[in-house]
N, C-alpha and C positions, 0 to 999 in steps of 0.2 A: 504494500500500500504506500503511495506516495505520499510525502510528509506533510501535504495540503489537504489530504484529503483526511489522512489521520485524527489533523485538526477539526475539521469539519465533523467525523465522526463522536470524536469526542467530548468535540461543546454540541451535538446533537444540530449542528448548522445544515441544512438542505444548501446545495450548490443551485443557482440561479438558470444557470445554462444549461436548457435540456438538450440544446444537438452540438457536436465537436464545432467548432468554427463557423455554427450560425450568429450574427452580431444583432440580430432582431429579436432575438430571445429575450435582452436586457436595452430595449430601445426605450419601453414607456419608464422605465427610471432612470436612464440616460438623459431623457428627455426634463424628466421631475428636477434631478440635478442640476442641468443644462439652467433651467428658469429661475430656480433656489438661488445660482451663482449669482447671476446674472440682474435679477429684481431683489435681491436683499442682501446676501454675503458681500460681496465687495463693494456695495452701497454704505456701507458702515463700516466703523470701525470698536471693533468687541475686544474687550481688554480681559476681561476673564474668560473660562468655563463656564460659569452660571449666564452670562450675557449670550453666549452662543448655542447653548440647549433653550434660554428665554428667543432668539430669534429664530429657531426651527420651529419652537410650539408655534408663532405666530404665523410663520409664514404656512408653515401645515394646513394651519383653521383657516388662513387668507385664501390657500390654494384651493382646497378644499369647497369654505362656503362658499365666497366671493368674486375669485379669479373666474371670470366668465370666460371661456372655450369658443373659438368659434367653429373646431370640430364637432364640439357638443352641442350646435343650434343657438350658438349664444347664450350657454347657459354655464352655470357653475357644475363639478362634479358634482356634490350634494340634490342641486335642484335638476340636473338629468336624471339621476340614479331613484327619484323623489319621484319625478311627473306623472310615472305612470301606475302609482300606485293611490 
């Protein structure tokens, strides 16, 4: 067993990528990442640990409730995954 995978094994982590060398496996958190940096992380400047877990809660619940998608019909994830029920 390789020593990544050992690790994996042992803190009970699932590996992300289910095919050898497909890169669209981990596109929609590529993507989450990608908007994270880019709308809030390098927009500020976080001097602790507690400031930088306080900016991911935020921006979570911003992307989440608020951040309107225009793949999503113009809507937030919350209020697509919502509409139809």
């Amino acid at each position: 067993m390789h020593h990544r995978n050992h690790s994996l094994v042992t803190s009970k982590i699932k590996a992300s990528m289910s095919r050898k060398g497909n890169c669209w496996d981990n596109a929609c958190m590529e993507n989450l990442f990608s908007h994270f940096k880019s709308e809030c992380f390098h927009l500020y400047s976080h001097q602790t640990a507690e400031e930088v877990k306080d900016a991911v809660r935020r921006y979570i619940r911003f992307y989440n409730y608020q951040r309107f998608q225009e793949k999503l019909n113009n809507l937030s994830p919350y209020e697509y995954r919502t509409q139809a029920s």
